[in-house]
C-alpha positions as CSV (number, residue, x, y, z in Angstrom):
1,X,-87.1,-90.1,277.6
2,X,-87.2,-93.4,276.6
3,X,-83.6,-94.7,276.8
4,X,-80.4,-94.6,278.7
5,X,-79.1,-92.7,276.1
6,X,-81.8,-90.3,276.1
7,X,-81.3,-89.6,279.7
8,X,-77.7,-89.5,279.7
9,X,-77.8,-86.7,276.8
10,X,-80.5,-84.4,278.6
11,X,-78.4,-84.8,282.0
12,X,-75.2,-83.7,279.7
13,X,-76.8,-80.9,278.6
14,X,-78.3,-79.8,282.3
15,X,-74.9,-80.1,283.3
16,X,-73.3,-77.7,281.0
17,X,-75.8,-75.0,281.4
18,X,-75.2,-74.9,284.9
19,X,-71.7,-74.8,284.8
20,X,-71.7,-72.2,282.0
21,X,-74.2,-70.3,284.5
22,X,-72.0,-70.8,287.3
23,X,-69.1,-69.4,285.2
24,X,-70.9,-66.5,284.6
25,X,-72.6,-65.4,287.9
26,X,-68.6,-65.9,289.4
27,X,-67.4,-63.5,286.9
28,X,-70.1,-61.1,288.1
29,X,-69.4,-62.2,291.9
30,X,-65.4,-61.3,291.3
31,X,-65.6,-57.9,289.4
32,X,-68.1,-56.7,292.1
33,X,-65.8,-57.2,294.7
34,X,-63.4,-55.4,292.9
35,X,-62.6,-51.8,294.6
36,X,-63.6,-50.3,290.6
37,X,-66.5,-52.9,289.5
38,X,-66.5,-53.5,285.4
39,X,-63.3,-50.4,285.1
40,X,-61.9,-53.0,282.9
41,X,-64.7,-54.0,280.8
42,X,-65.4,-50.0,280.2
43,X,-61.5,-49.5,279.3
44,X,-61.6,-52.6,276.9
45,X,-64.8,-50.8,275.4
46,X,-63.4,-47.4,274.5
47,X,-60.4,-49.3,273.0
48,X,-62.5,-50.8,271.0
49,X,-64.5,-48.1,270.2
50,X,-61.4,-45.9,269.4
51,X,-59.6,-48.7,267.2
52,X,-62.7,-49.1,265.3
53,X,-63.1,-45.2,264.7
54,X,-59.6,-45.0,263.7
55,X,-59.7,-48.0,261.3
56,X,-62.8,-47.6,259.2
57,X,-61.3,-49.1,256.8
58,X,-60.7,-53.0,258.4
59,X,-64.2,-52.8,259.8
60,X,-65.9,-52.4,256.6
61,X,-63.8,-55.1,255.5
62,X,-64.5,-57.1,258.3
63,X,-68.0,-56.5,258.2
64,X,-67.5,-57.4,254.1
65,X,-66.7,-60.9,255.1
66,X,-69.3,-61.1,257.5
67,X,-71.7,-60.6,254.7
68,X,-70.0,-63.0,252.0
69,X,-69.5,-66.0,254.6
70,X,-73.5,-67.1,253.8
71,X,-72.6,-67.4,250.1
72,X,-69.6,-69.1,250.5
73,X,-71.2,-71.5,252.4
74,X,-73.8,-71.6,249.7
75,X,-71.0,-72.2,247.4
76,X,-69.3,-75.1,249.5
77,X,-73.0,-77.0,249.4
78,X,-73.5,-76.6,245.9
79,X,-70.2,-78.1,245.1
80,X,-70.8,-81.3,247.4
81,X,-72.5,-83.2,245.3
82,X,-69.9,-82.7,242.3
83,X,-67.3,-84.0,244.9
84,X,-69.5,-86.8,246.0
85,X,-69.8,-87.9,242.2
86,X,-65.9,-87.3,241.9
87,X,-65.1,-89.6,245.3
88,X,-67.5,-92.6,243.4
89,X,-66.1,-92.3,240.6
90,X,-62.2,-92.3,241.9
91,X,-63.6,-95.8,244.1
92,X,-65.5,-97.1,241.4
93,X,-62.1,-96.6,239.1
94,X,-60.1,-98.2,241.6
95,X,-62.6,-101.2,242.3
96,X,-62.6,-101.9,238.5
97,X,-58.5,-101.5,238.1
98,X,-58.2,-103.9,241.4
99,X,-60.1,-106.6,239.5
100,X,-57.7,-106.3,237.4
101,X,-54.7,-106.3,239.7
102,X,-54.2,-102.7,238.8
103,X,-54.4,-99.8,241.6
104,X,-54.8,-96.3,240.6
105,X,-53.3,-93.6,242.3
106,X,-54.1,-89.6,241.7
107,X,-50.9,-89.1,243.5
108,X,-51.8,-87.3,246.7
109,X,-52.0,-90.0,249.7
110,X,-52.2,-88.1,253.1
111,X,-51.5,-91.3,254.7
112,X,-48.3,-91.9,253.7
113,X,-45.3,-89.5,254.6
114,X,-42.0,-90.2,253.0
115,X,-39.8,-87.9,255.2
116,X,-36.3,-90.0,255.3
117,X,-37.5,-90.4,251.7
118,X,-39.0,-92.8,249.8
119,X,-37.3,-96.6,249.8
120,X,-36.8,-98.2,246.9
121,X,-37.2,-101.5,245.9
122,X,-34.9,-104.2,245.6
123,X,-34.6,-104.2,241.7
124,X,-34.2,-100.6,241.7
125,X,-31.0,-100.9,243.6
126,X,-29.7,-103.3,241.7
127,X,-30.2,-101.3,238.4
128,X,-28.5,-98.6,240.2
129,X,-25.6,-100.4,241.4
130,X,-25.2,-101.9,237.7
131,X,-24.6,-98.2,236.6
């Protein structure tokens, strides 16, 4: 370890494991006291086992998904760079419109939330009034 912040990461870590270890040997401690040790885990096991059984039909679909998720991942990284080129392209666009004293908007702007509604200006109001 070479720096503070070397130190300070490997002590994090440390701490976690033995808290996580902690965690777990008390579970242990608690259901062995119990008058029925692990009765509960068993139950919750046949229900499981039983629901599973009698739904064939939702595990292969679950297990379905299971196998898909890699591909849809696959999918999501192959599309990165295409968004990539798309979020240059939108700045680039705006950088060159802005030297012109022009903003361009593709009319989605998560920042802003009109929920009284949008205001409108002052010359809008007046053309409305006129009317």
């Amino acid at each position: 370890m070479n720096t503070l912040y070397d130190y300070l990461t490997h002590i994090k870590g440390v701490e976690y494991l033995i808290s996580v270890a902690f965690i777990a040997v008390y579970i242990v401690y608690a259901e062995v006291l119990k008058p029925k040790p692990f009765k509960t885990l068993k139950e919750g096991g046949r229900e499981d086992l039983e629901f599973v059984k009698s739904h064939r039909d939702a595990a292969r679909t679950t297990i379905k998904r299971i196998v898909a998720a890699p591909f849809i991942g696959l999918g999501y990284i192959v599309m990165l760079p295409f968004a990539f080129a798309f979020a240059v392209g939108a700045a680039a666009l705006n950088g060159v419109l802005g030297l012109a004293g022009r903003s361009a908007s593709f009319g989605w702007r998560p920042t802003e939330a009109y929920l009284a509604g949008k205001k409108k200006k002052k010359e809008e109001k007046k053309e409305d009034e006129t009317k």
